[in-house]
N, C-alpha and C positions, 0 to 999 in steps of 0.2 A: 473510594477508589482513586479518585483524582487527586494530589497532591498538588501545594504549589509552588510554583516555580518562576524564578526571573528569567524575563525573557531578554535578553542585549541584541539588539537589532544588530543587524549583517549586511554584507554585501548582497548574498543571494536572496536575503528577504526585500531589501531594495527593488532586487532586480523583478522579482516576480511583481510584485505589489505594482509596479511600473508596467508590465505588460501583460496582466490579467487577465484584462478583457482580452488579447487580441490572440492569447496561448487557447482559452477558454472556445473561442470561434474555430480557430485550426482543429483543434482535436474533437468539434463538431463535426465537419465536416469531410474527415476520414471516415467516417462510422467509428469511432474509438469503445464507444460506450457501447454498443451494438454486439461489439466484437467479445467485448469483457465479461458480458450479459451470457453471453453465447456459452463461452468457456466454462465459466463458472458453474450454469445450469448443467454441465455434463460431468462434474467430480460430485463424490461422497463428502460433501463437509459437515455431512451431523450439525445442523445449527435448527434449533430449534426457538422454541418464545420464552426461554431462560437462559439463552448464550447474549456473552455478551464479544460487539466486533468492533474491529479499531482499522481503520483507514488509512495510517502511517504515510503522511506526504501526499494526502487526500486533494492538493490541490484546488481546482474549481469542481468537484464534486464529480466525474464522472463516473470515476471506478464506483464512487458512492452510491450513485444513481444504478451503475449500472446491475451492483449487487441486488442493488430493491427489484430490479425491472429482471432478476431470473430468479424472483419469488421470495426470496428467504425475508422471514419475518423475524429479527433477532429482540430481545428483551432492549435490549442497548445497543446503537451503532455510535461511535465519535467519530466525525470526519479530524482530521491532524491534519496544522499547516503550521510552517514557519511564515505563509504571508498572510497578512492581515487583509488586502484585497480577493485575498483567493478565495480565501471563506466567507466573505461579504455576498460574495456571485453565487459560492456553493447554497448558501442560507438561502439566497433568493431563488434559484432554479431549483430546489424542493420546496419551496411553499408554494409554486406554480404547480404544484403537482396534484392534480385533480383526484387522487384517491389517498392525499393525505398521507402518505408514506414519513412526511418529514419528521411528524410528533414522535419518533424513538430515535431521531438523530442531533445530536449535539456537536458544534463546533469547540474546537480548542486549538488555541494557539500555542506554538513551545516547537523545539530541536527534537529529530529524533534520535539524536544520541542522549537525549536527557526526557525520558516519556518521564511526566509527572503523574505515572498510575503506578499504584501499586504491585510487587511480583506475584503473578498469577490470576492477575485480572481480568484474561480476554481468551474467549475460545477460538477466536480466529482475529488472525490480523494479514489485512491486503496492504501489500506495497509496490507502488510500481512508480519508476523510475525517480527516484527521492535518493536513494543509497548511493547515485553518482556522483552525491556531493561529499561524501564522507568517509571514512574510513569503512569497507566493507565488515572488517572484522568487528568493529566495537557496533556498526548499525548493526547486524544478527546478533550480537549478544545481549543489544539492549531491547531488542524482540522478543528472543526467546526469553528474558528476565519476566517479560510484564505477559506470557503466555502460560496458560497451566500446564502441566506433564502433561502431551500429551496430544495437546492444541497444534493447530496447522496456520501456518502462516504460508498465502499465497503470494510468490515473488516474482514480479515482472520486470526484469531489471533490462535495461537499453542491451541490446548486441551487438556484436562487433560487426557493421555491414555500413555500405556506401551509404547512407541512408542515418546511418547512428553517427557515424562522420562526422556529418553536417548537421546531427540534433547536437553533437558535442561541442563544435566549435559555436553554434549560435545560443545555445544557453550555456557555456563556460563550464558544463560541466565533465567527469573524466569516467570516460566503460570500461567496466572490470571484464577482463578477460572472462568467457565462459567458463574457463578450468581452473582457474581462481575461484568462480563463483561456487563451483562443485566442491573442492577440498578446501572453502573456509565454514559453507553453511552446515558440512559432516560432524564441526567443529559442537556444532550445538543441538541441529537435526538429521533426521533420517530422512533422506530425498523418497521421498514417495511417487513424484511424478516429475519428467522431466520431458514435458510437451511444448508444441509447437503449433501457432494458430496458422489455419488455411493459409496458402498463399493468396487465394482470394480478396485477403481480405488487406487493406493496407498497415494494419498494426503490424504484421506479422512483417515487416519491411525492414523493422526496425525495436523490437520486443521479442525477447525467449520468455519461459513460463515453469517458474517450479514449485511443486509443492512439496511444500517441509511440514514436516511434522517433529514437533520439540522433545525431545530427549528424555526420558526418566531419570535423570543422574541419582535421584534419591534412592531411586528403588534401585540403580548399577551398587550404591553405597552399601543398600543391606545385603543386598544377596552377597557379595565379596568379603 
């Protein structure tokens, strides 16, 4: 499934690798993981103990964690970073993890415009806030490439709010307008859900939430 791939270090790999530890404590102590945890447990994502799930800009493992911690037990998770300190943190805050959840999850380093898995290899893939660095259209396309007909990809991508601002200007990176976000992801999915977490809760301050589901073009090809 895994293909390989040169990695050419970056600037935002730099960047992160440089303040891992201290992005990894902030997004402690919003409830980040709490909140994802939450969401997640309330959609149908059919993932079962023969899907396999990919973490796309996995960071220091929260989203990762927090998919464990609202139960889904997948065949295969990969946590995905472009920083090599991010997934040093994520490896070590699951093997702290007292019920062993870690032994189906693997780290990998690499671009998500250049996933070194093969197309069709993931039933579900989480992303959140990773696509601010990139071209929106080419990150969904290289999504939807390495997911099956069919497969859902969860997209948490930054919002346009006082709040995303100030996440843009201190990590350097750029918010895709929401209406953007809608008429590029139609390009390759069917918007399924297009929710919003509690205001309660401080993710929601600064994250919109969509679920895509990948496209059949094969089966638009026969039937036509």
């Amino acid at each position: 499934m895994i293909r390989n791939a040169a990695i050419q270090k970056s600037s935002t790999q730099n960047f992160y690798d440089r303040i891992a530890d201290v992005h990894h404590f902030t997004l402690k102590l919003n409830g980040y993981r709490a909140s994802v945890a939450k969401f997640l447990r309330s959609l149908n994502l059919e993932i079962g103990p023969d899907s396999y799930v990919l973490d796309a800009g996995s960071g220091t493992g929260l989203v990762t964690r927090g998919f464990l911690d609202a139960g889904f037990r997948p065949k295969q998770m990969i946590a995905f970073d472009l920083s090599r300190n991010s997934l040093s943190i994520s490896r070590d805050q699951l093997r702290k993890d007292k019920k062993k959840r870690y032994e189906k999850v693997s780290e990998v380093q690499g671009n998500v415009l250049e996933l070194p898995f093969q197309d069709g290899s993931f039933d579900l893939v989480l992303s959140c806030g990773v696509l601010e660095y990139v071209s929106l259209d080419e990150g969904l396309r290289e999504m939807a490439r390495i997911l099956r007909p069919g497969g859902k990809l969860v997209f948490i991508p930054v919002k346009p709010s006082l709040v995303g601002s100030v996440l843009e200007f201190l990590y350097k990176f750029k918010i895709h307008p929401v209406e953007n976000v809608r008429q590029i992801s139609q390009r390759y999915f069917t918007i399924v859900g297009d929710h919003k977490f509690p205001l309660s809760e401080p993710i929601s301050w600064s994250k919109a939430i969509f679920l895509l589901e990948k496209k059949d073009t094969g089966k638009k090809r026969k039937d036509n």
